[in-house]
N, C-alpha and C positions, 0 to 999 in steps of 0.2 A: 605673211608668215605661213611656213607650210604648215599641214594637218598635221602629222605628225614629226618624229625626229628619226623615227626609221618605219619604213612598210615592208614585209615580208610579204610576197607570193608563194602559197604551199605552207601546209601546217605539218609535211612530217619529219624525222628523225633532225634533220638538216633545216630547216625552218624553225621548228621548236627552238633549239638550242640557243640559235640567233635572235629570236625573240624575247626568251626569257633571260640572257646575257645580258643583252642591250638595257631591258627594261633594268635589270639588278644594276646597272650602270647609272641609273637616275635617268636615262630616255625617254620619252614618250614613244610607243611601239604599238603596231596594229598586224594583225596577219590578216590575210584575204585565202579564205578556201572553200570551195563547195562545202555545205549542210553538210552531206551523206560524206565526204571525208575528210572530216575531221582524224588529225593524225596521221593523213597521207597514203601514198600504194602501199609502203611498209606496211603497216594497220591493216588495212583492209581486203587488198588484196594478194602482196607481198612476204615478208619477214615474218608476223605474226599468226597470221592463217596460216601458212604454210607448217612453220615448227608446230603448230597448236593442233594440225591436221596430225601429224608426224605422232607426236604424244599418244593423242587417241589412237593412234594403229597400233602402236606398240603393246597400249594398255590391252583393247580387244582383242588382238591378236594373241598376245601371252608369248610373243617371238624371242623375247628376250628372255621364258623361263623355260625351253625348249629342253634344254642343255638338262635341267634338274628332271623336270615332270613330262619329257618323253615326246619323242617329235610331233605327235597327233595332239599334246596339251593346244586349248584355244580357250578363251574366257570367255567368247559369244561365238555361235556357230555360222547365223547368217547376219553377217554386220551388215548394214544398210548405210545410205550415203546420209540420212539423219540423225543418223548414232554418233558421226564421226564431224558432224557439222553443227550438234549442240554444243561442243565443246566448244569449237573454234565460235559459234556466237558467240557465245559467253565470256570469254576474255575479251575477244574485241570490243565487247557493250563496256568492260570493266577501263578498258584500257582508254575505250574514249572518254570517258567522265573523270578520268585521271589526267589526262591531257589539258581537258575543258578546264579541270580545277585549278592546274597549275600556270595557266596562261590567266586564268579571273584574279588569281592569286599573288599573281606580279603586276597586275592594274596591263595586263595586256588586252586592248581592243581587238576584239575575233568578226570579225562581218564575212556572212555567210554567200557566197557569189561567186562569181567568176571574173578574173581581170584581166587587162591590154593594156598595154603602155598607149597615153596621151601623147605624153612627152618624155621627155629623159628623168622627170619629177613626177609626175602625174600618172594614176593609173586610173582608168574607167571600171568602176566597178559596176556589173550586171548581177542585180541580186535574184534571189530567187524567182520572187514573184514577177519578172522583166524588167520592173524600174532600174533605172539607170544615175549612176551619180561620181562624183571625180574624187580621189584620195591623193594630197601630194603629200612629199616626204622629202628630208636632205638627203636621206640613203635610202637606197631601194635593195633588196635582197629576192634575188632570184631562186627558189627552191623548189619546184615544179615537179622533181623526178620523173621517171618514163614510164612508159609504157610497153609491153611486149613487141619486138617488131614483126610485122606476117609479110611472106612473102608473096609479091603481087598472084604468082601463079597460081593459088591456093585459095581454096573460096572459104572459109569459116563459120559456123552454123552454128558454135556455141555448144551444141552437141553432140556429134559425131568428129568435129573437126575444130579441135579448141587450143587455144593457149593457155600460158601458164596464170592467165586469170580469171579465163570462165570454169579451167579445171576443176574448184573450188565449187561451180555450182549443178556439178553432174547429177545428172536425176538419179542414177543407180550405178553401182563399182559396177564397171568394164567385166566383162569375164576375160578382153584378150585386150591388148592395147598397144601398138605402136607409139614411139618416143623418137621424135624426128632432133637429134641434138644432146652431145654427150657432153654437156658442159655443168656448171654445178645444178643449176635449177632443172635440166632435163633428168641429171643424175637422181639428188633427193626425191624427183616424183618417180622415178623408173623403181626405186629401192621401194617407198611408202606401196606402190599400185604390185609389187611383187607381194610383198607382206602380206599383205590384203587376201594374197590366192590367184591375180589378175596374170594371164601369161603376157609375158613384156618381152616387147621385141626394140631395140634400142638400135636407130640408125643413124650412122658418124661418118660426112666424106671425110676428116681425118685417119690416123692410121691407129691413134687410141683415144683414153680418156683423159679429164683431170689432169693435161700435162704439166701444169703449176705444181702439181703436188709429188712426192717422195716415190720414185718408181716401186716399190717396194710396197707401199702403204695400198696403190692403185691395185696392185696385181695382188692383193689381199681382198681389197673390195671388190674387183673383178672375180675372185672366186667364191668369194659368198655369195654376189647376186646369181651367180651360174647353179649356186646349190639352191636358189629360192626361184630357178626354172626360166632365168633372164637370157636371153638367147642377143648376141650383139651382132652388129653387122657393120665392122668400121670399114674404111674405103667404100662409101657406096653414098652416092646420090639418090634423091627422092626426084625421080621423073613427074609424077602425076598423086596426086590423092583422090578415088572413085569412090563419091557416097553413092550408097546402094540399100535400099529398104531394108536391108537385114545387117548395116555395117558398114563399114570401108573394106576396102583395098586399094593399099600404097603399093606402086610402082614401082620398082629402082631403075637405074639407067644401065644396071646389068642385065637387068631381063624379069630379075626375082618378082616375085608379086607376094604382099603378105595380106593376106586378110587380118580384121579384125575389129572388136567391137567400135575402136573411137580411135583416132590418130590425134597425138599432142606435139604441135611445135615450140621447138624451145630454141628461137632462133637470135637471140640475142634481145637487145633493147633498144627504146627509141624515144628520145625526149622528147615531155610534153613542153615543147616552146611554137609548134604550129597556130596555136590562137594568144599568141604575148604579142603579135604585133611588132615585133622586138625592132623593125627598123627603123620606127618613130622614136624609139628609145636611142636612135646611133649603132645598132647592134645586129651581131649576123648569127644563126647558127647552123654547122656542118649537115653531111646530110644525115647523119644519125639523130641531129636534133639537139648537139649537143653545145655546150657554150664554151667558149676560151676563155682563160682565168691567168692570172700570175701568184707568185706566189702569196697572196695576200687574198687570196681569190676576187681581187676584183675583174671587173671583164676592163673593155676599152675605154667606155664609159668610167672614171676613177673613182666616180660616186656608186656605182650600180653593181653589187658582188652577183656571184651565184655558184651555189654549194651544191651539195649531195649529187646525186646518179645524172643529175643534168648537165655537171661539169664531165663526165667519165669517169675511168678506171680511178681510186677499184671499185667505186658505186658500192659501197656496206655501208649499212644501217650505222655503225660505230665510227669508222671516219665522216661518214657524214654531219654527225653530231658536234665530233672537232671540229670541222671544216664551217661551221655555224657559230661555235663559239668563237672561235678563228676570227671570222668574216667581221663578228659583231664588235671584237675589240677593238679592232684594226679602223673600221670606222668609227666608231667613238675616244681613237686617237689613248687607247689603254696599252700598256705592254701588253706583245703577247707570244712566246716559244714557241716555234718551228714545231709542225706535230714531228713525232721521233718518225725517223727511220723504221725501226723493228714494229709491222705491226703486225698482229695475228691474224691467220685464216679462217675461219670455221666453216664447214660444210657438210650440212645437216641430213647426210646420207643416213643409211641403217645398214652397219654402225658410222657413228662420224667419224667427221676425221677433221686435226687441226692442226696447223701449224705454225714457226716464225722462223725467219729465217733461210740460211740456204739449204739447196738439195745437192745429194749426194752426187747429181749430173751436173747441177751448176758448179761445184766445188773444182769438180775433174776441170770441167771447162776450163777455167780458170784457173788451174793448175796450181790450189789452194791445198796442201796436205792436210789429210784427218784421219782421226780415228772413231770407230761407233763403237755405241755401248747399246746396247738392246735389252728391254726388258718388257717378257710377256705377262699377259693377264694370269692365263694358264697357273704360271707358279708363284703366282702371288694368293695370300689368301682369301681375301677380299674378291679377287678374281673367281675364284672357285664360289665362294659365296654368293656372290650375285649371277653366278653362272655364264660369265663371258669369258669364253678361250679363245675366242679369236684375236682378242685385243691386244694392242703393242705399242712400247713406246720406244722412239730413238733419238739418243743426241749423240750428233755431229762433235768433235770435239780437237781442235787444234794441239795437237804435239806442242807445237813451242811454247806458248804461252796458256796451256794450258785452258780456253775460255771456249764455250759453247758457240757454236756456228750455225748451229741450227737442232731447233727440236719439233719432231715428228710425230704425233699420236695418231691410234686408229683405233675405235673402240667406245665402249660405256664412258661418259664424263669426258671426250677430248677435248672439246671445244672449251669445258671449265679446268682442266689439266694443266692446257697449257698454259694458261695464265702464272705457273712457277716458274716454269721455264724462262716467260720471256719476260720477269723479273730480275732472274738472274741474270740475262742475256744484257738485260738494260742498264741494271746496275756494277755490270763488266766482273761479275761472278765467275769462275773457274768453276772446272767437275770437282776439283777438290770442297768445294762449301758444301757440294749435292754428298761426295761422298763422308763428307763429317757432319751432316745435319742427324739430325733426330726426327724424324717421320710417325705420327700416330699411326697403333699396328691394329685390325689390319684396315690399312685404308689402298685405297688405287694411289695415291701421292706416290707411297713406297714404290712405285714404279720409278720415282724418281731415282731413288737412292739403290735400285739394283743396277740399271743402266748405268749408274757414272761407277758402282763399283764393277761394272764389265768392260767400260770403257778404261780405267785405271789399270785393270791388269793387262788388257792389250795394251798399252801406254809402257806398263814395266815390261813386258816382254822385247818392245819393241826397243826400251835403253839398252836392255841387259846384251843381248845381241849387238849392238852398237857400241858398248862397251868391248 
């Protein structure tokens, strides 16, 4: 008889889930993760440091009360990298002991170590102290997530020459900083290291950024980071990184040379499955590191799933979670729905920005008719009050049948905004419920209810004409 009825590898957002599903299912469930991460790269080095970093800049900073108390307002003069690193301890120590509780809590077994598959059942756990011992299971669940990828050419020292996970443990903010990579995670750190006072230089051999997101929304956030002294450089390769006792200087392969205090690569991801052993389990992964799954997320193997950022796109903390619960059903033979279509985006620039749905270039593409309704922070109240005029929201909105196609924020609260949006979107809502609702005043929601009344009367303009 196996050890357990399910083993999970990996304790975070994507593990957890599948753990404590199973167990609430009446399973016996055990997870295997190193001591020190508990809760996963999300946790530790990932999702929650990063936003937790974010937080504290904004607070020290006082960037966000700019607008009221006068461009030079600041809440601390020389913030230091301690200042902005107490915080982020301190939820992660919060967050791990809420993890621990809820896994003791559901009679889930936690062994502290490192694993390899034996066999297709079996995994060799290696605990701390080196002892060695075997865990089988009927189900195994793969949730390992990745790690930053570095490119071989590139030597990394951790501090002059780091990724997006020793970033975290810089001994002092940069005064200058190169950002090799304009994708979301190069983006959020390029915005937080501008706040700061840090001059940032952001290099992309693409021709821009964020191309997932709302052109409109981008070239909003491309000109605020330009007023907080963000200098880009799309089309251009990094030739070379030169540490040099007083800094770097990155190369490009057009000639440019930029000095600067530290250089950060944000060059994508790479799953940790190099120490699972994974071909004694029957199993391969590409060379990104990453696993093939079907829609049930099992892999080849029919017993052995594997979730979160290990399987790929879109690797978020929040589908990951589903894709856990998912996994967990599915092998204890429970119903279980297709996660939906509509999911949201969040990215935790300054300001963020969030989405669901289509954009206005994928609409054209597709040669999908619409109409926008636009509604900025600026003339809302609320917006004045908390001092953000940059902010803006847009929905997409279908002439014929009147239903939302997409909704687009940029600003204070998008990433919690949208969440109306793609309520509506799910439960197959029209602009007309946005424009007959009742909105507490003043709140940023009402953004809702200005948009769909802007979208409406583009909408009558466009019959009365057609009449």
């Amino acid at each position: 008889m196996p050890d357990f009825d399910m083993l999970v590898i990996g304790s975070g957002p994507g593990g957890q889930k599948a753990a404590i599903a199973a167990a609430k299912l009446g399973r016996r469930v055990a997870v295997v993760d190193r001591p020190d991460m508990v809760g996963g790269v999300s946790l530790h080095t990932g999702t929650i440091p990063s936003k937790t970093l974010r937080e504290a800049v904004l607070y020290l900073t006082g960037l966000t009360q700019r607008d009221l108390y006068g461009q030079s307002y600041r809440l601390k003069e020389d913030i230091t990298v301690a200042d902005l690193t107490a915080r982020t301890q301190h939820v992660v120590g919060r967050e791990v002991d809420v993890i621990r509780s809820q896994l003791a809590r559901n009679h889930v077994s936690l062994f502290a170590g490192t694993g390899r598959f034996v066999d297709d059942r079996t995994v060799a756990l290696r605990e701390a102290g080196g002892e060695e011992r075997t865990l089988s299971a009927d189900h195994l669940v793969i949730a390992t997530g990745t790690r930053p990828a570095r490119p071989d050419s590139v030597q990394f020292d951790g501090r002059t020459v780091l990724d997006s996970d020793n970033v975290l443990a810089l001994e002092r903010v940069p005064r200058s900083m190169v950002i090799v990579g304009a994708g979301v995670i190069g983006m959020e750190y390029a915005s937080m290291f501008a706040a700061l006072g840090s001059r940032v230089t952001v290099v992309e051999r693409r021709a821009g950024m964020l191309d997932m997101c709302d052109a409109e929304v981008v070239e909003s956030l491309r000109y605020h980071l330009r007023d907080l002294a963000v200098t880009f450089r799309f089309g251009e390769t990094v030739a070379a990184v030169e540490r040099h006792r007083n800094g770097t200087l990155t190369v490009l392969q057009s000639g440019k040379r930029i000095p600067a205090d530290a250089v950060m690569y944000s060059a994508g991801r790479q799953g940790l499955t190099d120490g699972l052993d994974l071909e004694k389990a029957g199993l391969t992964a590409d060379s990104r590191g990453r696993i093939a799954v079907d829609e049930h997320y099992r892999t080849r193997v029919p017993h052995i799933y594997a979730v979160g950022d290990v399987i790929g796109f879109p690797a978020l903390a929040a589908t990951s979670m589903e894709q856990g619960r998912a996994a967990a059903h599915h092998a204890c033979g429970e119903p279980v729905g297709p996660m939906d279509a509509l999911q949201p985006i969040g990215i935790y620039t300054i300001p963020e920005i969030s989405f669901v749905g289509r954009t206005e270039d994928q609409l054209t593409e597709e040669r999908v008719p619409f109409e926008v309704g636009v509604s900025r922070y600026r003339e809302l109240a609320r917006g004045q009050i908390i001092g953000d005029s940059h902010g803006m929201l847009k929905l997409l909105v279908s002439p014929g049948d009147r239903r939302l196609l997409g909704v687009h924020c940029f600003g204070t609260g998008a990433t919690e905004l949208i969440h109306i949006g793609l309520t509506v979107m799910g439960c197959g809502g029209t602009v007309d419920y946005l424009v007959d609702a009742v909105f507490n005043y003043p709140t940023l929601a009402e953004s809702y209810k200005v948009a769909a009344l802007d979208a409406n009367n583009r909408l009558r303009q466009v019959d009365r004409l057609g009449d």
